[in-house]
DSSP file (Angstrom, degrees, kcal/mol; ACC not computed):
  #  RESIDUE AA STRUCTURE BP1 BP2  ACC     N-H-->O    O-->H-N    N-H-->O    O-->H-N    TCO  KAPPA ALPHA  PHI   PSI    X-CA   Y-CA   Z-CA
    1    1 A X              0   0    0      0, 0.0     2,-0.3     0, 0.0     3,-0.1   0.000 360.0 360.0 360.0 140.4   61.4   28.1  -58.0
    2    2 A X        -     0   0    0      1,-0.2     0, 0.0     0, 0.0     0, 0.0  -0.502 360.0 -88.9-108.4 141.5   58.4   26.1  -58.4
    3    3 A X        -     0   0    0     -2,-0.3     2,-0.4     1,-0.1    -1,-0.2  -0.148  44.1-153.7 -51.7 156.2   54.8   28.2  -59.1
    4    4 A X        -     0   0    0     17,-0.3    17,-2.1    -3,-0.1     2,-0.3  -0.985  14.2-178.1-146.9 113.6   53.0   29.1  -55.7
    5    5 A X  E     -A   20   0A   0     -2,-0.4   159,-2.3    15,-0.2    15,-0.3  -0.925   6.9-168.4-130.7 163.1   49.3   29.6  -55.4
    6    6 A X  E     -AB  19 163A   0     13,-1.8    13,-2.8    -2,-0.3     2,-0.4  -0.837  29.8-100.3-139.8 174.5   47.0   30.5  -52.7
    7    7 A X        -     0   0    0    155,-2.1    11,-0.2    -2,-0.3    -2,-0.0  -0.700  22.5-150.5-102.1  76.3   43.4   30.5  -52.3
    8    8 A X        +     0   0    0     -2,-0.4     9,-1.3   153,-0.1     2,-0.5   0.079  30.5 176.9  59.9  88.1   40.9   33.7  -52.7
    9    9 A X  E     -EF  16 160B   0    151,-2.5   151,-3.2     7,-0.2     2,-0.6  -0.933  41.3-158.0-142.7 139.9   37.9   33.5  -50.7
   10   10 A X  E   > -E   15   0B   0      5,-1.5     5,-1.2    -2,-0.5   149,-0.2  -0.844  29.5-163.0 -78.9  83.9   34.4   35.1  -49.4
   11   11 A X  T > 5S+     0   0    0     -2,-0.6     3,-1.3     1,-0.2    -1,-0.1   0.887  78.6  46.0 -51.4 -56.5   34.0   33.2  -46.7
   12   12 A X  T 3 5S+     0   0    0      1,-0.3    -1,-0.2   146,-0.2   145,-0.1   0.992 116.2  46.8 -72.9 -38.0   30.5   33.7  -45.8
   13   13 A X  T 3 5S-     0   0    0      1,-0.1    -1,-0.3     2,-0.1    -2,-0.2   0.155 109.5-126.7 -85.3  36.2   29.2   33.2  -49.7
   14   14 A X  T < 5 +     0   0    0     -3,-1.3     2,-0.5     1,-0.1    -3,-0.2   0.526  58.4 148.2  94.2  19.4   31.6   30.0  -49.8
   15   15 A X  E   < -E   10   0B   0     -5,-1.2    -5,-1.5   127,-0.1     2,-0.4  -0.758  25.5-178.3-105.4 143.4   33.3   31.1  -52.7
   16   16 A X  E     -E    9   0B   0     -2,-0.5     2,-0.3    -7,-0.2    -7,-0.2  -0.977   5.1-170.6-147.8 131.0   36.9   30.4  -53.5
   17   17 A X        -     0   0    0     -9,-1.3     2,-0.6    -2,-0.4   121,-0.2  -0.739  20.9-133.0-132.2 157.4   39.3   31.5  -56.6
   18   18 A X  E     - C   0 137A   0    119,-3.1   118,-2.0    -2,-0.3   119,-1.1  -0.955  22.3-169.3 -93.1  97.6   42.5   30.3  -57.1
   19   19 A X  E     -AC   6 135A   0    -13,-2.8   -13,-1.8    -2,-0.6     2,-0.3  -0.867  21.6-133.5-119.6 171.2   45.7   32.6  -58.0
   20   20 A X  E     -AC   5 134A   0    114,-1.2   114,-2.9    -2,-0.4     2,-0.3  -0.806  31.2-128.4-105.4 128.6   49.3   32.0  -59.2
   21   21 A X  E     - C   0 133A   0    -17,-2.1   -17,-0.3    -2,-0.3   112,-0.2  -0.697  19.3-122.9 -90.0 137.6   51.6   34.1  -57.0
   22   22 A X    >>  +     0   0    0    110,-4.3     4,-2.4    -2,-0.3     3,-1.3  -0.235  43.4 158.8 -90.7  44.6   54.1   36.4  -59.2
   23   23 A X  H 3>  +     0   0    0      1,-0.2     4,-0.7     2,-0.2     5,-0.2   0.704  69.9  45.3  -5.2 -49.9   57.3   35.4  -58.1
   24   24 A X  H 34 S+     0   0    0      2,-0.2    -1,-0.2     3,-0.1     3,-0.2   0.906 117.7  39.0 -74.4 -45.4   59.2   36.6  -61.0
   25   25 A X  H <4 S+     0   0    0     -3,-1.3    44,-0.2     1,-0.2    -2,-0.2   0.903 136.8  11.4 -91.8 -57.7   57.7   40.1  -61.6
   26   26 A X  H  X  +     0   0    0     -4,-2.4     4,-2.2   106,-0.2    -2,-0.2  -0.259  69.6 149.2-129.2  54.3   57.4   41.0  -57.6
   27   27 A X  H  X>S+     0   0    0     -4,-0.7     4,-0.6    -3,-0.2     5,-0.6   0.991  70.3  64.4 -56.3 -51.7   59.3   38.6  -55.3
   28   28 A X  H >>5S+     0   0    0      1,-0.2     4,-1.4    -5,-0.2     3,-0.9   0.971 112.6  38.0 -22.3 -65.1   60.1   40.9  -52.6
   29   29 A X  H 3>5S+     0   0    0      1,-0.2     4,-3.5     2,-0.1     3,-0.4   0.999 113.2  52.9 -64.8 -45.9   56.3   41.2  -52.1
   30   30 A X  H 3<5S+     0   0    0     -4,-2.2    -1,-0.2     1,-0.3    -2,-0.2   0.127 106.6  54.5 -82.3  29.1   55.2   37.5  -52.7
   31   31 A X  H <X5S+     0   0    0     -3,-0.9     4,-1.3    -4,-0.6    -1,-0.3   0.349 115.2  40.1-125.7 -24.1   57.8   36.2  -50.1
   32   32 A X  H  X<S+     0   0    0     -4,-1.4     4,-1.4    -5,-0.6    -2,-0.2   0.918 118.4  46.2 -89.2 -43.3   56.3   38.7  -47.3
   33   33 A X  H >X S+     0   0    0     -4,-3.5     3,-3.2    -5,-0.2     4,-0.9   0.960 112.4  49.9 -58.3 -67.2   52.8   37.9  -48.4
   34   34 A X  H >4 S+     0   0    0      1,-0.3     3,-1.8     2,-0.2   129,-0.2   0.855 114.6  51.4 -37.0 -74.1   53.4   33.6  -48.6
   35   35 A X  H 3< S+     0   0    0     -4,-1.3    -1,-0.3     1,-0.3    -2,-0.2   0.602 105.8  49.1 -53.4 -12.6   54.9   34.1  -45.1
   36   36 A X  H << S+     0   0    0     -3,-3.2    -1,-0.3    -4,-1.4    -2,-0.2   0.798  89.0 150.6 -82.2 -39.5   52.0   36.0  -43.5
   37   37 A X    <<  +     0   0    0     -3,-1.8     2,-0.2    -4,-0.9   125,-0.1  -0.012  40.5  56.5 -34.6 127.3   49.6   33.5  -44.8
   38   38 A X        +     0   0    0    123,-0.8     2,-0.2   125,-0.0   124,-0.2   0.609  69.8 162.6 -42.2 143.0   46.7   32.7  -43.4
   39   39 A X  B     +G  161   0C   0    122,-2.1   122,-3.3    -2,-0.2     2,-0.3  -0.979   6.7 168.0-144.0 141.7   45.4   36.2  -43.4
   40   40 A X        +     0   0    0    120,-0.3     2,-0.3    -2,-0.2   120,-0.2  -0.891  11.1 147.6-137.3 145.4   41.6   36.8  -42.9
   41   41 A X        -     0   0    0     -2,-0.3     2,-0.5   118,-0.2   118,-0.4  -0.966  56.8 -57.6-170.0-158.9   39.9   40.3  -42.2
   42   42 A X        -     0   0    0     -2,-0.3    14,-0.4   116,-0.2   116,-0.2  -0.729  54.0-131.2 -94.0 123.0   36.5   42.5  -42.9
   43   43 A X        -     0   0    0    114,-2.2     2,-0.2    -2,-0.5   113,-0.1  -0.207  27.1-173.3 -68.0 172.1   36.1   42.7  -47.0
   44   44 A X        -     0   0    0    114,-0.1    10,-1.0   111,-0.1     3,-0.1  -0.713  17.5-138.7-165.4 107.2   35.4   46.7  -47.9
   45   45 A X  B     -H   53   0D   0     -2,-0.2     8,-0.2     8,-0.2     2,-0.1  -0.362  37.5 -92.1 -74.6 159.7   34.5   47.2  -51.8
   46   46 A X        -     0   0    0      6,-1.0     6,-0.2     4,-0.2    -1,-0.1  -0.506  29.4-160.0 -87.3 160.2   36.1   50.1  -53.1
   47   47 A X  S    S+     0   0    0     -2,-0.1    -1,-0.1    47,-0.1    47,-0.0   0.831  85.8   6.7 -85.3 -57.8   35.0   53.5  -53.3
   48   48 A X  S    S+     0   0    0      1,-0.1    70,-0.2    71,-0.1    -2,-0.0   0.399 119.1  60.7-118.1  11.1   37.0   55.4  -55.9
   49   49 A X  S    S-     0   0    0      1,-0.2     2,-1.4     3,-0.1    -1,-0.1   0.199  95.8-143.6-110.9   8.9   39.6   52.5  -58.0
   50   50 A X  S    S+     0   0    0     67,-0.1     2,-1.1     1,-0.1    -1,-0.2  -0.551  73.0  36.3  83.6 -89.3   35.8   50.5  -59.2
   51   51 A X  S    S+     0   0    0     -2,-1.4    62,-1.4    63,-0.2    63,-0.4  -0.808  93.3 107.8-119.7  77.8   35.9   47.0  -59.4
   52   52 A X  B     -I  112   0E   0     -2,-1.1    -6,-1.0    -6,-0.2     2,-0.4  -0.753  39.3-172.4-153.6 126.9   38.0   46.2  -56.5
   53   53 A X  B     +H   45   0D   0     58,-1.4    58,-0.2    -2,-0.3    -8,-0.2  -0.938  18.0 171.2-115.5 148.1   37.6   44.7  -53.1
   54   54 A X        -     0   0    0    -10,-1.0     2,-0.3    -2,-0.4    56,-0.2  -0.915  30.0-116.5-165.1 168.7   40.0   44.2  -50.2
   55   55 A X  E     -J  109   0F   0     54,-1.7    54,-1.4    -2,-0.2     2,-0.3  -0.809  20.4-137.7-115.3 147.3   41.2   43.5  -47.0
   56   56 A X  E     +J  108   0F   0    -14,-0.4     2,-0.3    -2,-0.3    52,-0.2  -0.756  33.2 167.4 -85.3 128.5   43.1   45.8  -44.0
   57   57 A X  E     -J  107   0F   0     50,-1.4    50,-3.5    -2,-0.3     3,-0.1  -0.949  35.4-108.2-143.8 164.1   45.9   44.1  -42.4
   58   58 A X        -     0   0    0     -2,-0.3    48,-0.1     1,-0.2    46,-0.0  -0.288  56.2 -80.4 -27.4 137.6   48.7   45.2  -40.0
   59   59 A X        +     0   0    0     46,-0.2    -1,-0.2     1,-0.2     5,-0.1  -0.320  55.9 163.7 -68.7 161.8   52.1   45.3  -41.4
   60   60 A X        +     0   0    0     -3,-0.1    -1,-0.2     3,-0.1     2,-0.2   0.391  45.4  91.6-147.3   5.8   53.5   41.8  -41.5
   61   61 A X  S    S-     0   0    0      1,-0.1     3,-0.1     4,-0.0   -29,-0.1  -0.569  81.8-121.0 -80.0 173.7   56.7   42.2  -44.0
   62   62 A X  S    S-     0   0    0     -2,-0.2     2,-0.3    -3,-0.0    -1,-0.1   0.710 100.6  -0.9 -54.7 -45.0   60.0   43.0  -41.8
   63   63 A X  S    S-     0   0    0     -3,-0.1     2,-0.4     0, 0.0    -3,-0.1  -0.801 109.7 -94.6-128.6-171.9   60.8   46.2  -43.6
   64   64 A X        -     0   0    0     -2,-0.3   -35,-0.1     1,-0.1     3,-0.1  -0.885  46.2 -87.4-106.0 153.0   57.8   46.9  -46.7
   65   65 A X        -     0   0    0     -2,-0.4     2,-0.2   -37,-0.1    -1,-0.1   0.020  33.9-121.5 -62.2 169.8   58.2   46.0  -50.1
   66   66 A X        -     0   0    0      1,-0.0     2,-1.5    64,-0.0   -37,-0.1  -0.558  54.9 -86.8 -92.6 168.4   60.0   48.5  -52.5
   67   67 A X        +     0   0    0     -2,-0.2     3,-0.3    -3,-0.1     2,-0.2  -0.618  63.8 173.3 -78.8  97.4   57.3   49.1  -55.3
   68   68 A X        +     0   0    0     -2,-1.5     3,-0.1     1,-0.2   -42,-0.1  -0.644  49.3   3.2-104.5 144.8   57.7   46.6  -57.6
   69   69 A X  S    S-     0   0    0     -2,-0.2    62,-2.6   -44,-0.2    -1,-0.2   0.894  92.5-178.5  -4.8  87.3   55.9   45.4  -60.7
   70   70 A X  E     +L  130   0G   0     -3,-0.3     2,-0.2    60,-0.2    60,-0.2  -0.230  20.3 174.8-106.6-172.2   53.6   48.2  -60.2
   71   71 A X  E     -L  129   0G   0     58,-1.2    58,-2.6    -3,-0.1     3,-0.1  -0.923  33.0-157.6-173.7 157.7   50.7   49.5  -61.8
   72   72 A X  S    S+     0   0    0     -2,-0.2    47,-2.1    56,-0.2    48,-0.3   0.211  94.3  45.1 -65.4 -22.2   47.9   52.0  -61.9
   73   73 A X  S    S-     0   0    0     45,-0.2    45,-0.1    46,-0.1    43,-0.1  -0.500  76.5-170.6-132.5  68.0   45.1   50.3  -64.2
   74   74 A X        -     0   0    0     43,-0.3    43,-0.4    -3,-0.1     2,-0.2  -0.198  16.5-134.1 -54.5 163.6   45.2   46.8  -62.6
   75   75 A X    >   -     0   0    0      1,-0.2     3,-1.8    41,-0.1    37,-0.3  -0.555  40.6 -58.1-117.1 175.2   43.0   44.3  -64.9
   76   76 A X  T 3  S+     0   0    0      1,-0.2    -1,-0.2    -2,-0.2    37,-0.2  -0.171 127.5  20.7 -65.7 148.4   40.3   41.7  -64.0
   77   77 A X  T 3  S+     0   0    0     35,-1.6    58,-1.3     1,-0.1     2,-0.5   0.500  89.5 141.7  68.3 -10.2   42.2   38.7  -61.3
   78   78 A X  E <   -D  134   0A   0     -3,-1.8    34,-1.6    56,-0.2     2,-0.3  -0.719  40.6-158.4 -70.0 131.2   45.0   41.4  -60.4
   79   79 A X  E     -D  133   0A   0     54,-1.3    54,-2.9    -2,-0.5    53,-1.2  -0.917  13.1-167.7-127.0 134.1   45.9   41.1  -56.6
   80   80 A X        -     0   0    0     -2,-0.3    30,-1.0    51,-0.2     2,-0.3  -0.516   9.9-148.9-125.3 174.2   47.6   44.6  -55.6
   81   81 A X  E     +K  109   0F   0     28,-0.3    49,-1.5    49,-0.2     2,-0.6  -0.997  24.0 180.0-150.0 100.7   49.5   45.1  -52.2
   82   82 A X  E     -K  108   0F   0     26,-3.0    26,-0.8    -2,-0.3     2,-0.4  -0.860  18.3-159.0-115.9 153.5   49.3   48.4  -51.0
   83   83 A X  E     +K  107   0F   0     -2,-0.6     2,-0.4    24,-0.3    24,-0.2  -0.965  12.8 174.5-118.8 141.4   50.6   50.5  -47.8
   84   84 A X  E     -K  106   0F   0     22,-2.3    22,-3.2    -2,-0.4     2,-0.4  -0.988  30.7-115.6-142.1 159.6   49.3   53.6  -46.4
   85   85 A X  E >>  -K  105   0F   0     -2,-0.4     3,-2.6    20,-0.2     4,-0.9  -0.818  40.3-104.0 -87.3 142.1   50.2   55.5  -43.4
   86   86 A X  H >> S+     0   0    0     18,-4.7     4,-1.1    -2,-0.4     3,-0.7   0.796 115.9  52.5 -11.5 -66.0   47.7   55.7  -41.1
   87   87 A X  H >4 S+     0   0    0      1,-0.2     3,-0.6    17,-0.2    -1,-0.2   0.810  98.2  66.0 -44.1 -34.4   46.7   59.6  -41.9
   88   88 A X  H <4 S+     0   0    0     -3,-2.6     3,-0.3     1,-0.2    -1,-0.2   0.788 104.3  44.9 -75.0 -18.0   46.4   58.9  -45.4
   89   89 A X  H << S+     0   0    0     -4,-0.9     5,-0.2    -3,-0.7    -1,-0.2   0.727  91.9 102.4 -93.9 -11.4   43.3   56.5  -44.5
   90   90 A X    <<  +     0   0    0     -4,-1.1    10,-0.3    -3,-0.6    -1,-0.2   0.255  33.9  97.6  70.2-134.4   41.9   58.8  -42.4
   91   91 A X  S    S-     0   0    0     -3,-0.3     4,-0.1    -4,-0.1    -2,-0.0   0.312  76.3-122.1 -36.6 176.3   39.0   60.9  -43.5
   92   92 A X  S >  S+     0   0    0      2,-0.1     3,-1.3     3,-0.0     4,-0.1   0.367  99.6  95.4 -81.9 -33.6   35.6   59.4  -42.2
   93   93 A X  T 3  S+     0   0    0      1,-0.4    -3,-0.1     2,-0.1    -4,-0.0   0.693  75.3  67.2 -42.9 -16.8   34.9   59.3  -46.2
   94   94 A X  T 3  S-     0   0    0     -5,-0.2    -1,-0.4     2,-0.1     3,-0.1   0.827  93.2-139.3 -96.5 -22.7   36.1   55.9  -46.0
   95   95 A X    <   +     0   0    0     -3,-1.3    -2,-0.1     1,-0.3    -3,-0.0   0.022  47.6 144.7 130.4  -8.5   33.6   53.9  -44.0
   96   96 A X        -     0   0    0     -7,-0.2    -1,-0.3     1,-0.2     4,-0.1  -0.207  44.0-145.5 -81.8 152.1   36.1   51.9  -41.8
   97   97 A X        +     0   0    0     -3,-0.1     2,-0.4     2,-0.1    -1,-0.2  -0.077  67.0  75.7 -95.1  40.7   35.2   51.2  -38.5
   98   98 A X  S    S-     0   0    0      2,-0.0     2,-0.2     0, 0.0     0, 0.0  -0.947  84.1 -91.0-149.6 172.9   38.5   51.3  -36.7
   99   99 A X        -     0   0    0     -2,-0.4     2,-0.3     2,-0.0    -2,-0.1  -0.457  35.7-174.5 -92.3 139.3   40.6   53.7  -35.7
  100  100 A X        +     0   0    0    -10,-0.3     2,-0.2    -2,-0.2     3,-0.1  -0.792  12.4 166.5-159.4 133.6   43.3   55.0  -37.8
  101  101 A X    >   -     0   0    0     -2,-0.3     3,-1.8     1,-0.3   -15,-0.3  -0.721  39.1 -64.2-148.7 145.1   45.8   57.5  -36.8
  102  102 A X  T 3  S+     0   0    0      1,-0.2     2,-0.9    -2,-0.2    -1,-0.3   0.399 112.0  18.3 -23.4 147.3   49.0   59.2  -37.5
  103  103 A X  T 3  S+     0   0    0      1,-0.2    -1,-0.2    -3,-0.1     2,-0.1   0.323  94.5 109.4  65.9 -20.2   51.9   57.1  -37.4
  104  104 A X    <   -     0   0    0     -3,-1.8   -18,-4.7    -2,-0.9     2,-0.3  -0.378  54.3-146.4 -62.4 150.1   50.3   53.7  -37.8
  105  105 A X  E     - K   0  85F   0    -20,-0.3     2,-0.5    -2,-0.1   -20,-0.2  -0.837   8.9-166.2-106.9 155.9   50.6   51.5  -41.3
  106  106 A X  E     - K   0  84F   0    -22,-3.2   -22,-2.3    -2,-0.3     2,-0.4  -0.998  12.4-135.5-149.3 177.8   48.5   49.7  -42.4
  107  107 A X  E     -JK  57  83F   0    -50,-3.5   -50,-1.4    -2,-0.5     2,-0.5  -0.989  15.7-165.0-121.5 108.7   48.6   46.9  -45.3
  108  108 A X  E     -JK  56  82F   0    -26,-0.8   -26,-3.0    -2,-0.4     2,-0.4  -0.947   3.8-171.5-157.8  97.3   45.9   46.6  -48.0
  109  109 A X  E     -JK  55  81F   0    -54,-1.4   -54,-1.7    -2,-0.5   -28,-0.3  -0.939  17.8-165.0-104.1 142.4   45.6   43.5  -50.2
  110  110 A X        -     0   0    0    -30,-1.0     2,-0.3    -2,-0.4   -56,-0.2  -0.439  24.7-160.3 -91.7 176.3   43.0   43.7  -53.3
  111  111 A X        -     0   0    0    -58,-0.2   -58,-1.4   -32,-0.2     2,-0.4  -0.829  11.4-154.8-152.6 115.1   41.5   41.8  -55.4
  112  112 A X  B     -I   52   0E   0    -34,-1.6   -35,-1.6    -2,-0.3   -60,-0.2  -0.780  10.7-178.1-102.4 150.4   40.1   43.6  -58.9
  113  113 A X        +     0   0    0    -62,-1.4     2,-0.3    -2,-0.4   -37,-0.1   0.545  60.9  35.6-118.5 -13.4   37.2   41.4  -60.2
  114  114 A X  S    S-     0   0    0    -63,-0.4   -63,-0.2   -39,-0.1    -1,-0.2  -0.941  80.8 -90.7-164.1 159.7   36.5   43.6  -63.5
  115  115 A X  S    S+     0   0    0     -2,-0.3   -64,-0.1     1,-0.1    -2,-0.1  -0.136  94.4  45.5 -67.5 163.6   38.1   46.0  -66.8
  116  116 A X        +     0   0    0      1,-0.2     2,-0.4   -43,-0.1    -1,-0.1   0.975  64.9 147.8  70.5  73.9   38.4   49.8  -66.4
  117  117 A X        -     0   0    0    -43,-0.4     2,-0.5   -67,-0.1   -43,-0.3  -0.936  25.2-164.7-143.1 118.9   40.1   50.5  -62.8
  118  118 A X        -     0   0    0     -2,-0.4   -45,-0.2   -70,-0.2   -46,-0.0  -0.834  29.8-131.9-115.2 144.1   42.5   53.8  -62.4
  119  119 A X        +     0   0    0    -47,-2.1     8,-0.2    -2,-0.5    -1,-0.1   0.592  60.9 145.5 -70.3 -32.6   44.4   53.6  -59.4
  120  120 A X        -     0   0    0    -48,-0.3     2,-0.4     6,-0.1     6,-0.2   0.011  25.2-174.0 -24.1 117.0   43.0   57.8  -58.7
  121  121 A X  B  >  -M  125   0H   0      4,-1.2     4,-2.4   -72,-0.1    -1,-0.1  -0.981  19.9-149.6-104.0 121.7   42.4   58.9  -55.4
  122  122 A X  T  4 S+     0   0    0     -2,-0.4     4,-0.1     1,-0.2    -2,-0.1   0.653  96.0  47.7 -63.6  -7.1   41.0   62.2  -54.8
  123  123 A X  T  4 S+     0   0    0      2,-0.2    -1,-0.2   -35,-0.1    -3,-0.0   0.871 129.8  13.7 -58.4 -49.5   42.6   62.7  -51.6
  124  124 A X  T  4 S-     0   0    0      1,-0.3     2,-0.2   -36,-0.1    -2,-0.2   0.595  95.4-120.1-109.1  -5.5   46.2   61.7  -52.5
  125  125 A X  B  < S+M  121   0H   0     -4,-2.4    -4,-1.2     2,-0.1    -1,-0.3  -0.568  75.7   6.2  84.8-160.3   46.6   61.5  -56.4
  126  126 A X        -     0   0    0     -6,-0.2     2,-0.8    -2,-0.2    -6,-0.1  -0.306  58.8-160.6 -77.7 140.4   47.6   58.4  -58.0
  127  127 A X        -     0   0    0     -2,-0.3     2,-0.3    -8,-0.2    -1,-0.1  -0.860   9.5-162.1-110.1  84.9   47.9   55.3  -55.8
  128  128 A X        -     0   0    0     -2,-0.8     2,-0.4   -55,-0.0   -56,-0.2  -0.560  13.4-154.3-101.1 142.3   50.2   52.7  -57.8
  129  129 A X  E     -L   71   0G   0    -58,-2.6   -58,-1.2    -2,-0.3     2,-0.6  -0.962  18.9-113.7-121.5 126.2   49.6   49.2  -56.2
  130  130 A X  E     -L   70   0G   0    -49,-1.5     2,-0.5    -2,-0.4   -60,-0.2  -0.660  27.3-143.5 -63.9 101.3   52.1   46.4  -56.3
  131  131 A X        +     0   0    0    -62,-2.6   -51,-0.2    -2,-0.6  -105,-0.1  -0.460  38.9 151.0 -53.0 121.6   50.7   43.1  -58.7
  132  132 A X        +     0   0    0    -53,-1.2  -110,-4.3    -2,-0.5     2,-0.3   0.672  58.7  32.0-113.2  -8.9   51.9   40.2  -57.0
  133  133 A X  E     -CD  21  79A   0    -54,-2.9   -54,-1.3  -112,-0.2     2,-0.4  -0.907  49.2-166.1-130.9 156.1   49.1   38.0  -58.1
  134  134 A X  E     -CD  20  78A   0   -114,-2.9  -114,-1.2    -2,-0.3     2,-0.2  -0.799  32.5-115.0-158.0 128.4   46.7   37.1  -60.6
  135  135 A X  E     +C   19   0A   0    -58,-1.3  -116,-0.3    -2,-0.4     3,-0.1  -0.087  34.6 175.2 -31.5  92.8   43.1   34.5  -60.4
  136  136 A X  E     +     0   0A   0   -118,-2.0     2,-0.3     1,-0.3  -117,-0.2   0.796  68.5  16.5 -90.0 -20.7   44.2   32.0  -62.7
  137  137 A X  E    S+C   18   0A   0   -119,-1.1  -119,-3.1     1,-0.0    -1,-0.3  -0.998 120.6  32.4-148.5 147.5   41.0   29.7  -62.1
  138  138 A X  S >> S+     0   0    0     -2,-0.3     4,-1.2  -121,-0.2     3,-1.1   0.099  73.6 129.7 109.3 -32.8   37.1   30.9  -60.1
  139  139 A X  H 3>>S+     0   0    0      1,-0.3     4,-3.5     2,-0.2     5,-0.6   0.886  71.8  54.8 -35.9 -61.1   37.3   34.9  -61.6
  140  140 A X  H 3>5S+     0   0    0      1,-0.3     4,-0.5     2,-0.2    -1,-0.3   0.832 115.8  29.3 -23.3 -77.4   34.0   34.3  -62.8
  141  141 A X  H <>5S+     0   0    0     -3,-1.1     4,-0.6     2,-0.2    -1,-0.3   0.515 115.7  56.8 -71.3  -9.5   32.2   33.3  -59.3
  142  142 A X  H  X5S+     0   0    0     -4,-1.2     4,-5.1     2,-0.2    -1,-0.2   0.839 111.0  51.5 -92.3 -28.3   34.5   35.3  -57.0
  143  143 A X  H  X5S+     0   0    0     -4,-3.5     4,-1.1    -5,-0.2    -2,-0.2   0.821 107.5  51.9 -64.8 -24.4   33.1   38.5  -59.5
  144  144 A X  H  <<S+     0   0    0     -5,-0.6     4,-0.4    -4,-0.5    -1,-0.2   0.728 107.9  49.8 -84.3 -27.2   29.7   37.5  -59.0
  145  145 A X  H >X S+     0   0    0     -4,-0.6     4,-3.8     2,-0.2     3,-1.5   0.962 107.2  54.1 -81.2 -43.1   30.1   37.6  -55.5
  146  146 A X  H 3X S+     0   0    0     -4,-5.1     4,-1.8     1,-0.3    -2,-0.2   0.841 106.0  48.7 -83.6 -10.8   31.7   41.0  -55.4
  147  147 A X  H 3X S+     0   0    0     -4,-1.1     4,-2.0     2,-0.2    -1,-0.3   0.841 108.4  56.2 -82.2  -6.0   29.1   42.8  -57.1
  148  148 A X  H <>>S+     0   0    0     -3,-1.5     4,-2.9    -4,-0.4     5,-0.7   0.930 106.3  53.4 -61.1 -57.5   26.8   40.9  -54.6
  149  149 A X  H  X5S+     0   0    0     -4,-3.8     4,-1.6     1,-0.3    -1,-0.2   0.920 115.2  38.7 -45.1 -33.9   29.2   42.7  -52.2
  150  150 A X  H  <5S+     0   0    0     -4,-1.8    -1,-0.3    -5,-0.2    -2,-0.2   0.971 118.5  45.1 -77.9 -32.1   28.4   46.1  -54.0
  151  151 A X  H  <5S+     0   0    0     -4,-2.0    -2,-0.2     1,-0.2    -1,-0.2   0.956 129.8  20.4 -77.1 -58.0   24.8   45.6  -54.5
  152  152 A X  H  <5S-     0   0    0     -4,-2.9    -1,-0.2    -5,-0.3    -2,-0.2   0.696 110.7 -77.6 -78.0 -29.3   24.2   44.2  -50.7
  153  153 A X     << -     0   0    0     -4,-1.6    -1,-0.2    -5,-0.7    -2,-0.1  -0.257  12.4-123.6 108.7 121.7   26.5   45.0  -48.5
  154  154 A X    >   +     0   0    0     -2,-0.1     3,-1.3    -4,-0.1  -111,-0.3   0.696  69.4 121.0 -87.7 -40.6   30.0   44.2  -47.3
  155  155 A X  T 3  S+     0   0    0      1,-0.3     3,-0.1  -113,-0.1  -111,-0.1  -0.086  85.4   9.9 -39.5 111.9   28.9   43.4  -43.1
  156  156 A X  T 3  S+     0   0    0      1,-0.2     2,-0.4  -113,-0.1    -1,-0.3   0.426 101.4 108.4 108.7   5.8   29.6   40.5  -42.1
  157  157 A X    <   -     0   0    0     -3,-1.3  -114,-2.2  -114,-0.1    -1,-0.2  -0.918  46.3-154.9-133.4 124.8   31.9   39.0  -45.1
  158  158 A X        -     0   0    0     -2,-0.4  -116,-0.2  -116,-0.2     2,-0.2  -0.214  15.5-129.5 -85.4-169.2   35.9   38.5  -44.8
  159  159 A X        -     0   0    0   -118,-0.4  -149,-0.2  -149,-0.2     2,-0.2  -0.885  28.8-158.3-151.3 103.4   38.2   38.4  -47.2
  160  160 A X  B     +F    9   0B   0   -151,-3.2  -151,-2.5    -2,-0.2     2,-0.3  -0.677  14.8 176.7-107.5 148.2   40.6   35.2  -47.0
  161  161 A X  B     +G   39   0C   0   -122,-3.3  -122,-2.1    -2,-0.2  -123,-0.8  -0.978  23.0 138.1-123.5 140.8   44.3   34.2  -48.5
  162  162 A X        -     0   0    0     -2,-0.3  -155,-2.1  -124,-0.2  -128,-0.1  -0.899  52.0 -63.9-171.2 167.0   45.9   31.3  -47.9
  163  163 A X  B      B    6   0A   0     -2,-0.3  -157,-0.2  -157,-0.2  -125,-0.0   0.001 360.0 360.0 -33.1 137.4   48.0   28.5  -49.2
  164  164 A X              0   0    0   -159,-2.3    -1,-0.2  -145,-0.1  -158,-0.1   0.356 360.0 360.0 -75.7 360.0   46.6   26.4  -51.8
């Protein structure tokens, strides 16, 4: 199979990163992700994993991936694929502004922009995140935007993938 990349963006600061999809290491995920693509949503910086920002989506694989090339200390440029049930997201402690309730999924792609990020949630324990991707070109400016995100404010800023 021939390499697959998609594009990374903050839409409202105009900035756009490049990644290499990880076929090899997690197809299962990067064959539900490619098809779902475009996917757009409200950016949210993390609270308790550091350097990471991400997007909420609906499920959109047919069944969800098994966990596959997974990890707990993702590194600068990793794009993780998470799932949560509804409950687990909860709390109010998390800031989102939609409702989210038992028995619902919901689908959680990242993006870590920077070193030193443990997967640790104090609700639930450790939270192992599927890599399927990683920024091969842009890391630089799409990090500069998301500490803008931490420093400023997240309102008003998506979070894009889609084919390159």
């Amino acid at each position: 199979m021939a390499d697959r990349y998609i594009e990374v963006s903050l839409v409202k600061r105009g900035i756009t990163a490049t990644a290499k999809l990880l076929d090899d290491r997690a197809p299962i995920t990067c064959a539900a992700v490619w098809d779902a693509l475009p996917l757009a949503g409200d950016v949210y910086h993390a609270k308790y994993a550091r350097n990471e920002i991400y997007a909420l989506f609906p499920p959109f694989a047919t069944s969800e991936p098994p966990l596959e090339n997974p990890t707990v200390t993702p590194i600068p440029g990793d794009l993780c694929y998470f799932s949560f049930a509804g409950a687990e997201l909860g709390t109010k402690a998390y800031g989102y502004d939609r409702e989210v309730r038992p028995g619902t999924t919901v689908v959680d792609l990242a993006l870590f922009y920077e070193r030193n990020n443990l997967l640790l949630n104090a609700d639930v324990g450790w939270v192992p995140g599927i890599v399927w991707g990683q920024i091969v070109e842009g890391l630089p400016e799409l990090a500069d935007g998301c500490n803008d995100l931490w420093r400023t404010g997240a309102a008003g800023e998506s979070l894009s993938f889609r084919r390159a």
